[in-house]
PASEBA-1860 file (N, C-alpha, C; in nm, 3 decimals):
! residues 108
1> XXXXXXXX> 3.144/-2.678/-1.403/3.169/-2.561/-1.320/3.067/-2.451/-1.352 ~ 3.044/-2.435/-1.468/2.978/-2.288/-1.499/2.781/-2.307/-1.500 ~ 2.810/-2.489/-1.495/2.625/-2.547/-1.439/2.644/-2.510/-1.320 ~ 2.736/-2.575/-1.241/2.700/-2.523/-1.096/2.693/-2.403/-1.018 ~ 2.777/-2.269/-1.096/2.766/-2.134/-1.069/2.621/-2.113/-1.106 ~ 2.549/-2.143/-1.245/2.411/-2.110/-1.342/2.314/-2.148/-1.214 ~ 2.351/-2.262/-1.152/2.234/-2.335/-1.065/2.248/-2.261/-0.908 ~ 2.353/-2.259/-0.856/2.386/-2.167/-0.728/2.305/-2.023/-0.746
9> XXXXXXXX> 2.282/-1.969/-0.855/2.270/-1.824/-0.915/2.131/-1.793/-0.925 ~ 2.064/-1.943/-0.970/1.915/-1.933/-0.997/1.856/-1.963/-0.858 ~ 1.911/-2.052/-0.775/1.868/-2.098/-0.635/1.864/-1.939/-0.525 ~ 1.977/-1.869/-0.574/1.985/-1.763/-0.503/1.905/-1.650/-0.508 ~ 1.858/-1.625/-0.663/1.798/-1.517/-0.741/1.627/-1.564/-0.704 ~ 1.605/-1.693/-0.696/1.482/-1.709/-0.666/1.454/-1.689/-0.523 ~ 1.551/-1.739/-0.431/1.514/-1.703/-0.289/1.523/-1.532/-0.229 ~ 1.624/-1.491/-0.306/1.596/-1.338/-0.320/1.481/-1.232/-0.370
17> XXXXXXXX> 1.435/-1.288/-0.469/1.341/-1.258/-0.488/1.174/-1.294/-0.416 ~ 1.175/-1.456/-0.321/1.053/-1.448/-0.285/1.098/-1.412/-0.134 ~ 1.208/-1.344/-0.077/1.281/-1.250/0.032/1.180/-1.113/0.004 ~ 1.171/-1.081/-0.102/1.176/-0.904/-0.185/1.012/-0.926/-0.104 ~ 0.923/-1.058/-0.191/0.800/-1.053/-0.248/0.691/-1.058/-0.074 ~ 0.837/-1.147/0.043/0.766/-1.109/0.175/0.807/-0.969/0.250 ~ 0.896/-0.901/0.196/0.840/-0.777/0.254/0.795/-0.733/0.205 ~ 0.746/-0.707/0.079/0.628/-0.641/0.047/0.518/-0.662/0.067
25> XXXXXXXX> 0.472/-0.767/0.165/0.337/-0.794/0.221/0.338/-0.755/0.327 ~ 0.228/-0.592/0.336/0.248/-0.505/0.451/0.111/-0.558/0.489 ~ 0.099/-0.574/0.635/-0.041/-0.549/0.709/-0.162/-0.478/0.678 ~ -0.274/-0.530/0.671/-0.354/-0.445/0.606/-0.370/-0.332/0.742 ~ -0.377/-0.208/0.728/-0.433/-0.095/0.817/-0.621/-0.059/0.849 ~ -0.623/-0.082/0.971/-0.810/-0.068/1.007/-0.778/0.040/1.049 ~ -0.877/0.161/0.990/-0.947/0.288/1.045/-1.076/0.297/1.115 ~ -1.097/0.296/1.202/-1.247/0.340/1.238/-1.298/0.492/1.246
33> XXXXXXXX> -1.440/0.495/1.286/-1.457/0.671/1.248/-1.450/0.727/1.159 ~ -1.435/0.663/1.022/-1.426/0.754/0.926/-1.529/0.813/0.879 ~ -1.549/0.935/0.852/-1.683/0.981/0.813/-1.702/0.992/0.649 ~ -1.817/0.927/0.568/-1.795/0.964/0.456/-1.704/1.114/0.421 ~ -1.721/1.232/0.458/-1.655/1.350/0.469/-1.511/1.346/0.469 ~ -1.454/1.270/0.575/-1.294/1.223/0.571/-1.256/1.155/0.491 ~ -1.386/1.074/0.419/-1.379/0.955/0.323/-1.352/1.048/0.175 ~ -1.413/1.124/0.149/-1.408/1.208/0.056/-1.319/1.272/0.031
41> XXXXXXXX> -1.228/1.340/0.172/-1.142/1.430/0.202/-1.030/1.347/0.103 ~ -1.011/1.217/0.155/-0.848/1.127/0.142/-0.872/1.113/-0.011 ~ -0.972/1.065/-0.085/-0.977/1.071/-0.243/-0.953/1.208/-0.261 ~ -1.003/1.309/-0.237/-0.990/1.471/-0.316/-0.820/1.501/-0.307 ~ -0.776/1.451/-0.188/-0.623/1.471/-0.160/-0.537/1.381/-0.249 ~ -0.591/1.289/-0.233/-0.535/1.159/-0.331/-0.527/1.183/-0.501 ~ -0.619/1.265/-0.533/-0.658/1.329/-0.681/-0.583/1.425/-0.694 ~ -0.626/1.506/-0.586/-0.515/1.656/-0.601/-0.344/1.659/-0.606
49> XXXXXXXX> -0.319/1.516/-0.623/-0.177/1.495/-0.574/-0.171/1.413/-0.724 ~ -0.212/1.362/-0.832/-0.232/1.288/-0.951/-0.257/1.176/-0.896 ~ -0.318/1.148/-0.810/-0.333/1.018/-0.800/-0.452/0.944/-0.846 ~ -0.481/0.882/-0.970/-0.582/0.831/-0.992/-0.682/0.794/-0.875 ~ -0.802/0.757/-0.843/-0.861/0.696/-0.779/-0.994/0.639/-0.848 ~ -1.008/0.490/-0.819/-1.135/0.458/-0.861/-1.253/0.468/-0.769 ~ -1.359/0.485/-0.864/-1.482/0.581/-0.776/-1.560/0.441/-0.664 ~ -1.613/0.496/-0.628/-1.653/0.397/-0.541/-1.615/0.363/-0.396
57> XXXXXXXX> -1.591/0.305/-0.334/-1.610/0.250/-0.166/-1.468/0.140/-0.141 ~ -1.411/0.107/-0.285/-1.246/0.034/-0.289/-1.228/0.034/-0.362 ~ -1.112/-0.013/-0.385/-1.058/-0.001/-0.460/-0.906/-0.033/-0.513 ~ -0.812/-0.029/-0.634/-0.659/0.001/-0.614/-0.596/0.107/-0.678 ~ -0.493/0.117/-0.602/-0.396/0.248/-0.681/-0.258/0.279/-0.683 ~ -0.187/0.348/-0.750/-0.046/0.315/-0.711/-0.021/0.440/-0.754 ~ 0.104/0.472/-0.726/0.209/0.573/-0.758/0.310/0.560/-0.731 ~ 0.456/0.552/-0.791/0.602/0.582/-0.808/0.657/0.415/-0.704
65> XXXXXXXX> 0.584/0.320/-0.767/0.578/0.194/-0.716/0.575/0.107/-0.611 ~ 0.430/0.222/-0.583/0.377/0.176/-0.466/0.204/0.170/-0.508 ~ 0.220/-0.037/-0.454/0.057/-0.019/-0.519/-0.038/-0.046/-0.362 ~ -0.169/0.020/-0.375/-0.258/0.001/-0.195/-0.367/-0.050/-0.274 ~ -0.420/-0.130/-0.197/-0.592/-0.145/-0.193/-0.627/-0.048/-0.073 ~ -0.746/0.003/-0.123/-0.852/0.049/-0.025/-0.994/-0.061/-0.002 ~ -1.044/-0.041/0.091/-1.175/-0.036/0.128/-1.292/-0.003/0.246 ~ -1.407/0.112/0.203/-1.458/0.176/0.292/-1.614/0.128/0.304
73> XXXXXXXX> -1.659/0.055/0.465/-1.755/0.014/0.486/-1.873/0.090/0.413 ~ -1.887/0.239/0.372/-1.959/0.319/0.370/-2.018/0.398/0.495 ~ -1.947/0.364/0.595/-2.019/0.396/0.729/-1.909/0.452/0.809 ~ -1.802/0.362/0.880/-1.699/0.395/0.949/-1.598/0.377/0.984 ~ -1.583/0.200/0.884/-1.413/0.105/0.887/-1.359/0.161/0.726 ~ -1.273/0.187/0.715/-1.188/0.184/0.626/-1.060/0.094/0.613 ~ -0.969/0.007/0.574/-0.890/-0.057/0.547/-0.828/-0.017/0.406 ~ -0.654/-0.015/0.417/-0.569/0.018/0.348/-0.491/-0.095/0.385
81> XXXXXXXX> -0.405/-0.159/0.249/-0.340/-0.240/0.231/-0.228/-0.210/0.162 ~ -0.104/-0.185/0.164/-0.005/-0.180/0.109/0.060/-0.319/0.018 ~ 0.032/-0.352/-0.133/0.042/-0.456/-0.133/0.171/-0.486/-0.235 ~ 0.271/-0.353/-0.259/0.412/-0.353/-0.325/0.433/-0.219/-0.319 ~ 0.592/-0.239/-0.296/0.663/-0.132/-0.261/0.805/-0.112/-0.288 ~ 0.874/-0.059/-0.322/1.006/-0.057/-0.353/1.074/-0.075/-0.231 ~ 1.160/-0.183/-0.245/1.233/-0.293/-0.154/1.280/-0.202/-0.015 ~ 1.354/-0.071/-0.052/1.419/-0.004/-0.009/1.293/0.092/0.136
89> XXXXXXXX> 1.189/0.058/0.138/1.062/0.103/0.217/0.994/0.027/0.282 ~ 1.028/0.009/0.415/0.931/-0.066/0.479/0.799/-0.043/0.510 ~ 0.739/-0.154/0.561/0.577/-0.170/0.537/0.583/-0.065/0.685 ~ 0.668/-0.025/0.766/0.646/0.047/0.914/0.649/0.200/0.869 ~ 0.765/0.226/0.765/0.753/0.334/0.729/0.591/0.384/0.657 ~ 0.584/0.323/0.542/0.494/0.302/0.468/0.345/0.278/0.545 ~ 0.340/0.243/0.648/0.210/0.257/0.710/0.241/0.425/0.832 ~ 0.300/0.474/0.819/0.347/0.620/0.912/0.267/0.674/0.807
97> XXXXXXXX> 0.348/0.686/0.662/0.262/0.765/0.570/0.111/0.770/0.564 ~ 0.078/0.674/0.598/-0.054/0.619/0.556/-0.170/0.707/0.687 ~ -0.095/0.679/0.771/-0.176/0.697/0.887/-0.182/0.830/0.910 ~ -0.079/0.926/0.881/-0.076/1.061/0.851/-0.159/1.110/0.777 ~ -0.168/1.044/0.651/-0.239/1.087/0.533/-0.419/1.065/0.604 ~ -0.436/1.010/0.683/-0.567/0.955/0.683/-0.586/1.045/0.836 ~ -0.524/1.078/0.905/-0.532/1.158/1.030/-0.571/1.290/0.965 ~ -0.486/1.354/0.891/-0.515/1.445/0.824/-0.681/1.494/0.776
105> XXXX> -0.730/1.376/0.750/-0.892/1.379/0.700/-0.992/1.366/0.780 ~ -0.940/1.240/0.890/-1.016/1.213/1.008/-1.054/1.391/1.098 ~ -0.958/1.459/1.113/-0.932/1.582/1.185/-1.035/1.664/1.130 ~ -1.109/1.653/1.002/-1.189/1.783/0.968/-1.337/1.729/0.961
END
């Protein structure tokens, strides 16, 4: 009895968990137009907020367990990837933020 609860428990806990591991695979997000300038803008904002950023053209980063890749053509595509997130946040919400945050930069 208490193998077959142990085994029901692990069958469940594993499919729950690779449940968790596909929503957290959000769409990667394409920007076009970005101007190095806007490009600059979203790191200075991204910093000014503690957010680490590594230097360069991509990159990864996270905060309060949420981790993104970046990457910026140097010219005018940018791509953001949401690639974990706390269960409770969808990748729809989680790309609203995103696109805000990056409208915000595009605009100046």
């Amino acid at each position: 009895m208490i193998v077959s609860l142990l085994a029901i428990y692990l069958v469940f806990s594993l499919g729950l968990a690779q449940a968790q591991n596909e929503e957290n695979d959000c769409k990667p997000l394409k920007f076009i137009n970005v101007t190095p300038d806007a490009f600059e803008c979203m790191k200075k904002k991204l910093q000014d907020y503690g957010i680490e950023v590594p230097p360069g053209n991509e990159g990864e980063m996270s905060e309060k367990g949420v981790i993104g890749s970046f990457e910026w053509d140097g010219k005018s595509v940018l791509t953001i990837t949401i690639k974990e997130k706390p269960f409770w946040v969808s990748c729809e919400t989680a790309d609203e933020r995103v696109i805000l945050f990056v409208d915000e930069c595009k605009g100046k």
